[in-house]
N, C-alpha and C positions, 0 to 999 in steps of 0.2 A: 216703872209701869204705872200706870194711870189705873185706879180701880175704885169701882164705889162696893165701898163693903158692904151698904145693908142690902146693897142686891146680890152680890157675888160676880160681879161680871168685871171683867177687862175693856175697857172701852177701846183701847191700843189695837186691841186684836178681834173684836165682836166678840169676845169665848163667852160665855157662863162658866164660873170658876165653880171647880169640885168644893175648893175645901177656904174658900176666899183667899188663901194668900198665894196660891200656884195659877200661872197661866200656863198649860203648856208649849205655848211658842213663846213668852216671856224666859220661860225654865224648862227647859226642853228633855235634862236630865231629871229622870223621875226620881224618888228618895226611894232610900231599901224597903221603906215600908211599901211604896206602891209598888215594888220588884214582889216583894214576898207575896202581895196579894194578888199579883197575875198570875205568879207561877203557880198559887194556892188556883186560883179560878179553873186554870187550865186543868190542873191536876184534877179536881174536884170535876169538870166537865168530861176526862176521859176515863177517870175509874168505873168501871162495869161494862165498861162500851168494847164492841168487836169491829177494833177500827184499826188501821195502822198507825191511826194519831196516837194509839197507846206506845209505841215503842218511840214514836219523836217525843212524846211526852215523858218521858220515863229518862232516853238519855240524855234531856235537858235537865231534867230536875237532877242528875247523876252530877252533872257540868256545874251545876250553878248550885250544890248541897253545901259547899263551905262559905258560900255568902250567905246563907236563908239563915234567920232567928231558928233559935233554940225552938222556940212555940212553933213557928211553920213544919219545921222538921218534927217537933211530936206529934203534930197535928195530921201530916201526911199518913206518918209511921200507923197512926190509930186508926183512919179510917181505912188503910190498907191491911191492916190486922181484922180491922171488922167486916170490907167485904171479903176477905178470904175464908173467917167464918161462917159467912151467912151464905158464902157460893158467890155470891154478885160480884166475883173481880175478874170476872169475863171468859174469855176460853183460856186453853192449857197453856199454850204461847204468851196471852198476857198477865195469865197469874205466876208466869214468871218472870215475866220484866218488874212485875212490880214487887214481887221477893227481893230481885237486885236491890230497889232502895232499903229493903228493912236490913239488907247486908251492911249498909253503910255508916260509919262510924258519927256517932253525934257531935 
C-alpha cells in the first residue's frame, strides 16, 4: 500500500486513513478493536430508544458476546444497569431484551 503518513491518506485508494496504518479496501478485515467499538456505538445508539432496532441490537450483541473484550462487555453491562435505574432503558419490551445481556456470562 502506498501511503503518506504525515497526511494519513492512501494514495492507492483516495481513502484518508483513520488511524494511518489501515486502508479499508487495502485491509478490508477490520481488527477486534474496530468490531468492539461498532458494536459499543451501536449499542450505545439503541439504549433508551423505543425502536425495533433494540431487539436487532441486543440479539447481536447476544451473537457476538464471546468475541467483545472483557471492558466492552463491562462497559455494555454498566450503562445497562444505569439506564434501568434512572428508567431511560425504554419501554417494558426493551428493558427486557436488555436484561438478556446482563444474563450473560462474562
Amino acid at each position: 500500500m502506498e501511503m503518506n503518513t504525515i497526511t494519513g491518506h492512501c494514495n492507492k485508494h483516495d481513502q484518508i486513513l483513520i488511524d494511518e496504518k489501515k486502508c479499508v479496501f487495502c485491509n478490508p478485515e477490520p481488527s477486534k478493536d474496530h468490531k468492539d467499538a461498532m458494536i459499543f456505538y451501536a449499542f450505545r445508539y439503541c439504549l433508551g430508544r423505543m425502536t425495533y432496532a433494540v431487539i436487532d441490537c441486543v440479539e447481536y450483541i447476544i451473537w457476538a458476546w464471546d468475541d467483545l473484550s472483557d471492558k466492552t462487555k463491562d462497559r455494555i453491562k454498566k450503562e445497562i444497569n444505569e439506564a434501568l435505574e434512572s428508567g431511560d432503558a425504554g419501554m417494558d419490551i426493551d428493558r427486557n431484551k436488555w436484561k438478556k445481556i446482563l444474563q450473560l456470562k462474562d
